[in-house]
Structures are given as structure tokens and as C-alpha cells.
C-alpha positions in Angstrom: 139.7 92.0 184.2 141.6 92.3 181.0 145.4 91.0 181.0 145.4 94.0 178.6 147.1 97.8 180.1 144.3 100.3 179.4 145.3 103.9 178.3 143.4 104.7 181.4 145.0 102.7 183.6 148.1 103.8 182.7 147.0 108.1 183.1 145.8 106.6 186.2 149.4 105.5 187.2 150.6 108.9 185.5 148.2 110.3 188.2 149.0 108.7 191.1 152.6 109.1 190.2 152.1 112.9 190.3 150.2 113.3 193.3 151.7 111.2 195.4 155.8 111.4 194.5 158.3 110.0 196.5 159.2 109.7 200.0 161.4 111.9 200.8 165.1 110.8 201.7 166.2 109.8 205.1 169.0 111.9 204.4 170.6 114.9 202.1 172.9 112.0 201.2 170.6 109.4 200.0 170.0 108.9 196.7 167.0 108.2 195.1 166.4 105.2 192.3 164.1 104.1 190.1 164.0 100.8 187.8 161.6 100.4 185.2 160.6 97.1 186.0 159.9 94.9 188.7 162.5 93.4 191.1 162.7 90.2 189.6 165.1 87.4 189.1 165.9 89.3 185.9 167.2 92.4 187.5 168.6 91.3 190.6 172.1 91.8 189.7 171.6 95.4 189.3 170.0 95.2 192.9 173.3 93.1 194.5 175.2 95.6 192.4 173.7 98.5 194.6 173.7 96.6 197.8 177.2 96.5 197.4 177.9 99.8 196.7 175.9 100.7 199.4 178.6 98.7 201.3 180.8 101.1 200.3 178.8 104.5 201.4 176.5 104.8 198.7 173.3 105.2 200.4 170.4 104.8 198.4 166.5 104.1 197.9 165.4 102.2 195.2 161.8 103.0 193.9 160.3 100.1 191.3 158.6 101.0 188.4 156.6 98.4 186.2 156.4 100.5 183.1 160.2 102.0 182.1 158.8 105.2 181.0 157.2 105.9 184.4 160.8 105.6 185.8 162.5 107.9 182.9 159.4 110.8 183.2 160.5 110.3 187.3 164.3 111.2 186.6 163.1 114.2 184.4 160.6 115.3 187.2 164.2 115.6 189.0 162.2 113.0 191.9 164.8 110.6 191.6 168.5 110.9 190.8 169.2 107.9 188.8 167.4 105.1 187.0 167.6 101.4 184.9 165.6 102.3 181.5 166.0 103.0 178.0 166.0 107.0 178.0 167.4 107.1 173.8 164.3 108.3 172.6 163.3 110.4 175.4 166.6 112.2 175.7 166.2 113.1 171.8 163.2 114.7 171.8 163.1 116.6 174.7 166.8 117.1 175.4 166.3 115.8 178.9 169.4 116.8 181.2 170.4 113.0 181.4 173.1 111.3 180.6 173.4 107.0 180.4 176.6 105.9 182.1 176.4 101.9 182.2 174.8 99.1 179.4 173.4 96.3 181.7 171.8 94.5 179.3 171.3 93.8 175.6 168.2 93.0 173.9 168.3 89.7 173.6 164.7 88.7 172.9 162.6 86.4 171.0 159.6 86.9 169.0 156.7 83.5 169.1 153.7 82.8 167.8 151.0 80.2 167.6 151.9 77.4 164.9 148.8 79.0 162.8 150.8 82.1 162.5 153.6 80.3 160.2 155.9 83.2 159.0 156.4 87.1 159.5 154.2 87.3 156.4 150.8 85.6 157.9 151.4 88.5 160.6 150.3 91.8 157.8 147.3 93.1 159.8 147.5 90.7 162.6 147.0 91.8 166.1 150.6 92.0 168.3 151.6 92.2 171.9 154.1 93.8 173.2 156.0 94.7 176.7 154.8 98.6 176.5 154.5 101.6 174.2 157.7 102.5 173.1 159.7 99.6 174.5 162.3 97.4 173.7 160.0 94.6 172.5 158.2 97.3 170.3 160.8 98.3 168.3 162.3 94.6 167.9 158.6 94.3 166.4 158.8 97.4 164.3 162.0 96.4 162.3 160.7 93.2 161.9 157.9 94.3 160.6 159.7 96.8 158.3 162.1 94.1 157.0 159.2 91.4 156.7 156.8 94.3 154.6 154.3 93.9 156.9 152.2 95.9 159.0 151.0 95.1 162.5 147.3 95.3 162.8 145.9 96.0 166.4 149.1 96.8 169.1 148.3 95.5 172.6 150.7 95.9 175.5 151.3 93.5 178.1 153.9 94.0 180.7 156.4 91.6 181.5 157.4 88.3 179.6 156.7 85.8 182.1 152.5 87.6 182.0 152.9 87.1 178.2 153.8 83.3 178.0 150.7 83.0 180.5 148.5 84.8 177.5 149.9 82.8 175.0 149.8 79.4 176.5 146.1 80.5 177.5 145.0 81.6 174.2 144.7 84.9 174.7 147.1 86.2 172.4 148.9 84.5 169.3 152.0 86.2 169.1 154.8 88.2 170.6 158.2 89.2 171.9 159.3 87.5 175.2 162.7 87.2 176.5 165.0 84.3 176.8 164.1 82.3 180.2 160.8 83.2 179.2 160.9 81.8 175.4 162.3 78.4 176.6 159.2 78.3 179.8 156.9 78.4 176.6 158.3 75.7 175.0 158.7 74.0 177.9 155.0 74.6 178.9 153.3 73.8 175.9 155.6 71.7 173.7 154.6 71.8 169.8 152.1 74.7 170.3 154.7 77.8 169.6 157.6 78.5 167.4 160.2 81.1 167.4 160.0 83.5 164.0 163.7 84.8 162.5 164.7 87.4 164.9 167.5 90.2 164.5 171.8 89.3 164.4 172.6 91.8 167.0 171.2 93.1 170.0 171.5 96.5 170.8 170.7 98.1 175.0 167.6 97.2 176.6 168.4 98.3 180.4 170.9 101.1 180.5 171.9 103.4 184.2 171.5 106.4 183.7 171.1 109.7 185.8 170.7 113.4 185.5 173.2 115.7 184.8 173.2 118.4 187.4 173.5 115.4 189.6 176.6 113.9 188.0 178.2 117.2 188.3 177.7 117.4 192.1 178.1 113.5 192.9 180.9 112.4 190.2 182.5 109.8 193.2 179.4 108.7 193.9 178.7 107.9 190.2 181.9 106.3 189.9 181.4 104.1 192.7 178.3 102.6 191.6 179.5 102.0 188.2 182.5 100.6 189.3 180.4 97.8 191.3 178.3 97.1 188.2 181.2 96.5 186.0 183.1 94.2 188.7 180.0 92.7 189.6 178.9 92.0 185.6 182.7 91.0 185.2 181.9 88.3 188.1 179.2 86.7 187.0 180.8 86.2 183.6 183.2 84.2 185.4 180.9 82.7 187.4 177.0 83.3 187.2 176.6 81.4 190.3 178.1 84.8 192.2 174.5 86.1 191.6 172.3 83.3 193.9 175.9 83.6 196.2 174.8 87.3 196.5 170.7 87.4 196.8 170.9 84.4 199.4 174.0 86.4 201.3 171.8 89.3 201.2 168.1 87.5 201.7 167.2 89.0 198.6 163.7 88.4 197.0 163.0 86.0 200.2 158.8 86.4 198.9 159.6 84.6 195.8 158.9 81.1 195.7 161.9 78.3 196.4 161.3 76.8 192.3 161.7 80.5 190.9 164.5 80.7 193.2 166.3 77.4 192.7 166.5 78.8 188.5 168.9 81.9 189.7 172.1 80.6 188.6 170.4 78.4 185.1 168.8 82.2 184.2 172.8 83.7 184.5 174.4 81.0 182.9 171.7 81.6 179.9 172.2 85.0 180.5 176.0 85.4 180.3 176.1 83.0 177.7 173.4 84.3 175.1 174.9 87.8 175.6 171.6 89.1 177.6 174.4 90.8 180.4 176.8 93.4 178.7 180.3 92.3 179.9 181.7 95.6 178.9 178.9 98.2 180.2 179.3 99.9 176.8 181.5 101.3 174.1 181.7 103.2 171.1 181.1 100.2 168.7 177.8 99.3 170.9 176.4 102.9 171.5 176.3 103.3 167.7 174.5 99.7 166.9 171.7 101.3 169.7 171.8 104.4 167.0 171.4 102.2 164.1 169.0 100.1 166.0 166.7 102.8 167.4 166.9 105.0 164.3 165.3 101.6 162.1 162.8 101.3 164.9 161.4 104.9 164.0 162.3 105.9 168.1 165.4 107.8 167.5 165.6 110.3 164.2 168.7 110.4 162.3 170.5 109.8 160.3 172.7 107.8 162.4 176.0 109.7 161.1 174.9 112.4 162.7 174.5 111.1 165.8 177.1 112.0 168.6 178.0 109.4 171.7 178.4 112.5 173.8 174.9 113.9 173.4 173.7 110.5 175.5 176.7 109.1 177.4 178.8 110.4 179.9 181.4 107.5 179.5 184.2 108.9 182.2 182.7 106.4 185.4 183.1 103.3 182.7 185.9 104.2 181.5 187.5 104.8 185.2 185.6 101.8 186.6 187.4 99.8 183.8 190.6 100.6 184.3 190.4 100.0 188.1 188.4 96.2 186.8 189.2 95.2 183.6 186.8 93.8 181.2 
């Protein structure tokens, strides 16, 4: 089989999606969340972060997506309540009743090629991979592109990082975006085969919580709460990224995954923290309008950017009362 997604593959998981929904809660309480990606070493914080707000009554069932846009059509469908994703461009266009309440994490990625491929310019008309249509990865690639004067040729999509270091360091594909751990297993893998191309000076959100509206205005505590624990929890492992492998083997998290992968937990947080992947503040004015600036330039957001309002995408009252309770 291909390692490419086909558009028929993915209106097969539109499909399924559709027909099959969700399970419905165990209780009028329990609310339903969907992350658009895998559970993964990557985004285990944000699952200790709900486990222990779950400690503290917020009952919950998670639902995990591997394309993000799966996840943001779920909240609009109003089958789940709130979700990890980047909703900017959806919320634009179709003035979706969501709001984003928490920045998890920046994009911190890196874009690598094959030594053939020696600059930006030896990429106009050359095929590109990417994480999905309309992704973070995607629009890293489209300003790129734009600042390089180049033009893409043929766009593939291959989900997750970790799947496209396998491509590259099997020939199938000679360039792309991948993120941190994932940059440094490719040079580690296949030293003097790849090198990183100029990337971007700031990072704008890649994973953002977010939830509907009607929701927020029925469950503001609730919202709060969960917030709150993301914030002390990201605080934490700024401190000390060793709090996250304290918390997944406390909890017997992602027990399937094998002991090597799982001995890397704390190394992939200390990177983390430290190359700014995990947003220590969960958001702010200053940051909300480099994601305009950012998504406007990546042709995924229209502006211009002036015109742009924090209010029309963030509800920023749960991080602002999370961080006065936590600090940041």
C-alpha cells in the first residue's frame, strides 16, 4: 500500500465518521474530547493534564483523531464538546460557534531534505510532503515557499513526523517538514544523508484547546478547571520536564508503547521546554496576533491582520483565571 493518504481514504474516514459518531456518554456530565492526533509521547501532557482534572470532577472521554480536521469538523457536528487542533482557519470561514481557550504548543518544526535538494531554490516544482491538507506543516511550507519564490510541485500528505522520517530515510520522499524529536531521529538514523533548510524566527500555535461556545456558556467551571490544570501542569514541566514520565508511569499511561520510546519521555520534554515546542504561558495578546500574522502569510486565514480581533477566536477569561490562581 502506499505510505501516501488518498482523497478516498480520507472521504472514507469522513464516512465512517458520519455514520458511526460517537459513543454516547456514560453520563449527562461527561464530556466528550477529541484530539487531532494520536496519543503519543508528543501529546501525553495534554492527556496527564486531563487525567488530573478528572481527579478533580471533570469527567471526560477522550476520542483520538489522526487527521486534526476530523477532530475540528467533530466539534462543529456538536459530537464532542471540546478538542486539541488548529480551528483558525475553520473558525474564519464558517464562523464556527468555537472559541480556543489554551496554546499547548508552538510550531516548532523543521523542514529536511535529501543532500541533492541543496537550497529552497532546487525545490521550484519539486514534489513536497507534508503532515495533512491545511496543517501546520503546510503552511510552514507555504511561506517558505513564498519567501524562497518558489513553487511546490506535486503536494503529498503523510501523517505524522515519525511515518515521514521512515519515508525519507527509505527513499520514498526527498523532502519535508518534521518536528523536533523527529528531525534529530533523522540525523541520527542516517547521518550525512539529510540536512535541515532555513526555517522561520518565530513559531506561532500548532495545538490549541478549544471548545464550542454554547458549551462554555453552560460549563464555564468546568472550562476553568481544565485550563487551570494545563497551565499548572505546562508550568511544571518547565520546571521540571521529568513531571511528565512521573505522571504517565503514576498513571500507566501509554503502557502498549515500547520500553525505548518510553525511556525518551523526559529527553522529548527537556527538548521540548527548552526549544519552546510547550507554550509556558497558554497564550496572550502578543502570541494570538503572531498566529494572525502567521496564518494570514500562509494564505489559511484572510486579512489583513489589523483587522483581525483576539475576541472573534479566543475566549481568554479560563487563562486569565487559571493564571492568576498559577502564575506563569
Amino acid at each position: 500500500m502506499s505510505i501516501f493518504h488518498s482523497a478516498r481514504r480520507l472521504a472514507a474516514a469522513v464516512s465512517v465518521l458520519g455514520v458511526m459518531g460517537f459513543a454516547a456518554p456514560s453520563s449527562a456530565q461527561q464530556v466528550q474530547v477529541a484530539l487531532g492526533d494520536t496519543v503519543s509521547v508528543e501529546t501525553l501532557s495534554f492527556v496527564i493534564a486531563l487525567e488530573r482534572a478528572k481527579e478533580r470532577g471533570f469527567d471526560y472521554k477522550l476520542t483520538s483523531f489522526s487527521k486534526e480536521d476530523l477532530a475540528i469538523q467533530a466539534v462543529i457536528n456538536n459530537q464532542v464538546q471540546v478538542a486539541a487542533a488548529t480551528p483558525y482557519a475553520v473558525m474564519q470561514k464558517t464562523k464556527a460557534p468555537i472559541k480556543n481557550l489554551f496554546q499547548m504548543t508552538h510550531l516548532v518544526f523543521f523542514a529536511v531534505a535529501d543532500n541533492s535538494i541543496k537550497d529552497w531554490k532546487a525545490l521550484d516544482g519539486q514534489t513536497f510532503t507534508f503532515h495533512a491538507r491545511g496543517s501546520g506543516t503546510e503552511a510552514i511550507g507555504n511561506i517558505l515557499a513564498k519567501r524562497n519564490g518558489i513553487n511546490f510541485g506535486q503536494r503529498n500528505y503523510v501523517a505524522g513526523s515519525e511515518n515521514r522520517v521512515v519515508a525519507m530515510t527509505n527513499g520514498q520522499i526527498k523532502a519535508t517538514i518534521v518536528d523536533l524529536a523527529n528531525k534529530n531521529l533523522l540525523m541520527q538514523r542516517a547521518p550525512g544523508r539529510f540536512h535541515v533548510l532555513p526555517g522561520l524566527p518565530t513559531a506561532a500555535s500548532d495545538e490549541i484547546l478549544f471548545a464550542r461556545t454554547d458549551w462554555l456558556d453552560q460549563n464555564r467551571a468546568k472550562a476553568e478547571l481544565l485550563v487551570e490544570e494545563m497551565l499548572k501542569l505546562w508550568v511544571e514541566m518547565h520546571k521540571n520536564p521529568a513531571i511528565i514520565e512521573q505522571e504517565r508511569a503514576k498513571r500507566n499511561l501509554l503502557r502498549d508503547l515500547p520500553k525505548e520510546v518510553l525511556a525518551d519521555v523526559t529527553k522529548f520534554y527537556t527538548q521540548g521546554t527548552t526549544e519552546g515546542v510547550y507554550s509556558k504561558a497558554g497564550g496572550s495578546a502578543d502570541a494570538i496576533k503572531t498566529d494572525f500574522e502567521f496564518y494570514v502569510e500562509a494564505g489559511q486565514m484572510t486579512g489583513p491582520v489589523e483587522q483581525l480581533k483576539v475576541e472573534d477566536f479566543w475566549d481568554l477569561g479560563p487563562l486569565n483565571k487559571a493564571r492568576a490562581k498559577v502564575g506563569s
